[in-house]
C-alpha positions, 0 to 999 in steps of 0.5 A: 796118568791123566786117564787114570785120573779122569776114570777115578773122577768118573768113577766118583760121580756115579758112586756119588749119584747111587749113594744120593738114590740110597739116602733118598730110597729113591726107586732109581737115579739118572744124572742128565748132562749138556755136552759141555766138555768131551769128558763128561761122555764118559759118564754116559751110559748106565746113570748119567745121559749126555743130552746133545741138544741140552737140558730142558725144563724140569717138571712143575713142581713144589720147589725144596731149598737146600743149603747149596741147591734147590731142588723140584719135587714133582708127582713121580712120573708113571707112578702108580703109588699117590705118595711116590715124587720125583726130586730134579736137583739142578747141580751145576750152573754157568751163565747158559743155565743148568748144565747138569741135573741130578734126577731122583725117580720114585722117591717116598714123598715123606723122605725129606728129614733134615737129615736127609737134606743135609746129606743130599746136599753134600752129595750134589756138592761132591757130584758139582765138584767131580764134574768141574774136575773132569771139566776142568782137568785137562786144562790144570795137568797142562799147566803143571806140565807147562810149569815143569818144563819152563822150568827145566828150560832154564837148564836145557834150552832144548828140552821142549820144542815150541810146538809142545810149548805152544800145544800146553799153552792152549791147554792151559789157557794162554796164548802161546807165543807167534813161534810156537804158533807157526811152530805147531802150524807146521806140525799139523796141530793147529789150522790157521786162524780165519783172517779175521778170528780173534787171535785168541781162538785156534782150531785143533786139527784132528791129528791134534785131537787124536795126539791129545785124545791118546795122552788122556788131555783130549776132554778140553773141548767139543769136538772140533770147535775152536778153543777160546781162552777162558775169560779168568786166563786170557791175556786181557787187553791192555789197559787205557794209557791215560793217565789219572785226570790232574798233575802226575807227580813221580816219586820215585826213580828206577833205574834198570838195564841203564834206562831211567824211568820215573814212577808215580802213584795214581790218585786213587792209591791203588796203581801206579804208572811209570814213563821215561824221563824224556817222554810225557806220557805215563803208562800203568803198572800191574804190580805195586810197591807192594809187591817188590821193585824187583817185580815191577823192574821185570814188568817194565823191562818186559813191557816197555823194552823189545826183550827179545831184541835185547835178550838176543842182543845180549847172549849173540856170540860172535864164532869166529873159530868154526871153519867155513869154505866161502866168505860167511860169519857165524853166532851162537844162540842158544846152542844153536849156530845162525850163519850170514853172508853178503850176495849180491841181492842182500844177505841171507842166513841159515841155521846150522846146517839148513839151506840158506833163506833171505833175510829181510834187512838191509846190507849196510846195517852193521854185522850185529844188527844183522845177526839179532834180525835174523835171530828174530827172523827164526825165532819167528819161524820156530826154529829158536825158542827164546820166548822163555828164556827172554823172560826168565832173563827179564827177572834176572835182570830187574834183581839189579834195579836201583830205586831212589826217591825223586823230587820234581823241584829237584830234578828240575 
């Protein structure tokens, strides 16, 4: 599907660039390209030419102004007629400058009608638009991709693995989360980081890039380079946890998951914050009134407590119908058997029947405590994918916040 899509979105390109050269009567027509994306190699050869090292400077020239471009009119290049120009209609621009541009050799000097205009216009539009798609088209199929199987997760746990999961989401411009990392590490996909590489930034290894190249989502980046996250969907940094200078009056109370916390508006009414009612400090909310309490129970829920810690608290069941030849005890999570037992030197784990591994806690917590530190020890390895869950779990969860209106005279 995804290179039955990208040869239609080719296709459409040149077809858009032999009708600019028709409308034109233009002699002949070239759409010079910087490899910003794989892709658009594939336009290479015929019209378009893939430029390695970049667009130069057009020729000088009378500039036209379109309704959406603006285009340079030059005397034709090797032209033997006086009224024969040459049109450079640069199409495409990002904060680098033009990386596309649409060439018209041996255009009539008295084709520009208003009419012409209009429609050279429209052209250069639909080329912009197929351009940013084969750009941009791998990054939107593993979204939906991403979505579908989140969402089929919520009926089966095991229907993706995390380094798919992890794979899809550098795809789609996320981060994946510290298990699917480790999880396509193991599988060859990814090189780690260089130590001091933002963590947002990931190296796909070839054997990544062959697998992606097959499945038709191999245009997401240059080569080998490192993939960094676009500014518009990279998790940003957090916001300053300072409040709004002045008193912080709260007025209201959520109550969630048996947790208080109280909820303030910021002084410019716009952004509110929350904090527990035994602590000072107030730390923003994303979501608003506006946009439920229920949305703003599951931020919370997501940001201000260990929702992993607390989901697999929540869903641990203890078996204590499973036979076993030596002195061990067993939970299930998510489908998934995890085994502790007592050495001398600890306590170790396994999951299902794998081979036993330290565990790095101590052996006087209790049994349970044990047995969420070694879920989160595999989930931290790849072998249990929670992440998902967790969240969806988060929402479900905030349904059953409370909100009631607080008065600090009151309370006090």
């Amino acid at each position: 599907m995804a290179n039955d899509i990208l040869s239609v979105l080719v296709e459409t390109v040149q077809d858009a660039c032999v009708a600019s050269a028709q409308l034109s009567d233009a002699h002949s027509v070239r759409l010079v390209l910087a490899p910003i994306c794989e892709n658009w190699r594939a336009l290479d050869g015929g019209i378009a030419q893939v430029i390695p090292t970049g667009l130069g400077a057009h020729p000088a020239g009378s500039e036209l102004a379109l309704a959406d471009f603006t285009l340079t009119m030059c005397t034709a290049h090797d032209g033997y007629v006086t009224d024969l120009v040459d049109l450079h209609l640069d199409i495409l621009a990002d904060t680098s400058g033009p990386v596309a541009r649409l060439v018209l050799e041996g255009v009539p000097g008295s084709w520009a009608s208003k009419a012409r205009r209009s429609s050279l216009n429209a052209v250069a539009r639909v080329v912009r638009g197929q351009l940013v798609a084969l750009r941009d088209t791998p990054q939107m199929l593993a979204a939906q991709m991403l979505t579908l199987i989140e969402q089929l997760v919520d009926l089966d746990n095991s229907a993706a693995s995390p380094a798919l999961l992890g794979l899809l989401r550098i795809l789609a411009g996320q981060t994946p989360s510290r298990g699917q990392i480790i999880a396509m590490q193991i599988a060859g996909l990814v090189d780690s980081p260089a130590p001091k590489a933002p963590s947002a930034v990931f190296t796909v290894t070839e054997a990544g890039r062959n697998l992606l190249q097959s499945s038709g989502l191999g245009g997401w980046g240059e080569g080998g380079a490192p993939m960094e996250l676009p500014v518009s969907s990279a998790i940003q940094p957090p916001e300053p946890q300072t409040p709004p200078a002045g008193d912080v009056l709260p007025f209201a109370k959520l109550r969630v998951m048996e947790r208080d916390f109280l909820i303030a508006d910021a002084s410019c009414g716009q952004r509110m914050l929350y904090r527990q009612p035994t602590t000072p400090e107030w730390r923003w909310l994303t979501n608003t009134s506006a946009d439920g309490w229920t949305a703003v129970a599951a931020e919370i829920i997501q940001s201000d407590l260990n929702l992993l810690a607390e989901y697999v608290g929540m869903h641990l069941i203890r078996r204590r119908d499973l036979p076993t030849e030596e002195v061990a005890e067993a939970f299930e999570l998510m489908g998934k058997i995890i085994w502790l037992r007592l050495d001398e030197a600890g306590v170790e784990m396994r999951l299902d029947d794998q081979t036993w591994q330290r565990l790095d806690v101590s052996s006087t917590i209790p049994l349970k405590e044990r047995a969420i530190a070694a879920a989160l020890a595999l989930q931290a390895q790849g072998h249990i994918s929670a992440d998902t869950a967790a969240r969806d779990w988060a929402k479900r969860m905030a349904h059953a916040a409370q909100i009631t209106p607080y008065m600090t005279i009151a309370a006090q």
